[in-house]
N, C-alpha and C positions, 0 to 999 in steps of 0.2 A: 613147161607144158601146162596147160590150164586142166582144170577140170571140172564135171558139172555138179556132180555131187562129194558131200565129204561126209567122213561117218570117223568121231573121236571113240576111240578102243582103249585110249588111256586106263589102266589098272584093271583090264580085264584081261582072265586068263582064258587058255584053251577049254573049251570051244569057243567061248564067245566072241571074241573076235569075227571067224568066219561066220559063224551064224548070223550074228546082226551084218555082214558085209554082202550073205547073202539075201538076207531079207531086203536089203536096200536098193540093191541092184537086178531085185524082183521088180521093183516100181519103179525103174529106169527103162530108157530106149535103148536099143541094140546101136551099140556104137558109141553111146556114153562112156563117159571115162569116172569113176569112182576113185577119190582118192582116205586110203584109211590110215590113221597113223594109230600105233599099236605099240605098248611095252612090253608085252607077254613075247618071251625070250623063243617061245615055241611057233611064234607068227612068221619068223624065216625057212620054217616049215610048211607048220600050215597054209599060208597065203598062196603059196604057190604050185603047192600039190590042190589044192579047192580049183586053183583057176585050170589049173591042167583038167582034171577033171569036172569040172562046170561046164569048160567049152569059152570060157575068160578070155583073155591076152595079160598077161601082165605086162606093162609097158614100160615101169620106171621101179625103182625102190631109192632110196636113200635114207639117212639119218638126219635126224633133229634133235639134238641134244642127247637124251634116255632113249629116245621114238625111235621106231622104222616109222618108214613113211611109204607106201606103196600105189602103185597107179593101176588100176584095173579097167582094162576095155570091155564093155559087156559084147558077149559072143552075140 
């Protein structure tokens, strides 16, 4: 899957992660897809309680070595 923006969360902890994931996908289009990779152990929480609650999709997750890697449709 492609995506239009990307946002590294590498060695940030909770919150940060969703906060900068939403501030980025503030200045994206509806429909975009964000994709963020994240070490913080609490991002397979967080990421996807934000998008439920955002009004997001989350479309994809996977791993990259240490990383999640998540896909985010903006609602």
């Amino acid at each position: 899957m492609t995506w239009d923006n990307e946002l590294d969360a590498r060695g940030l902890l909770c919150p940060l992660p969703v906060l900068k994931a939403r501030k980025r996908l503030q200045g994206m289009d509806s429909g975009e897809v964000l994709r963020v990779i994240a070490t913080d152990p609490a991002a397979v929480i967080d990421v996807p309680h934000f998008c439920n609650e955002a009004g997001h999709l989350l479309v994809g997750t996977s791993e990259e070595g240490e990383a999640q890697v998540y896909l985010i449709r903006k609602g």
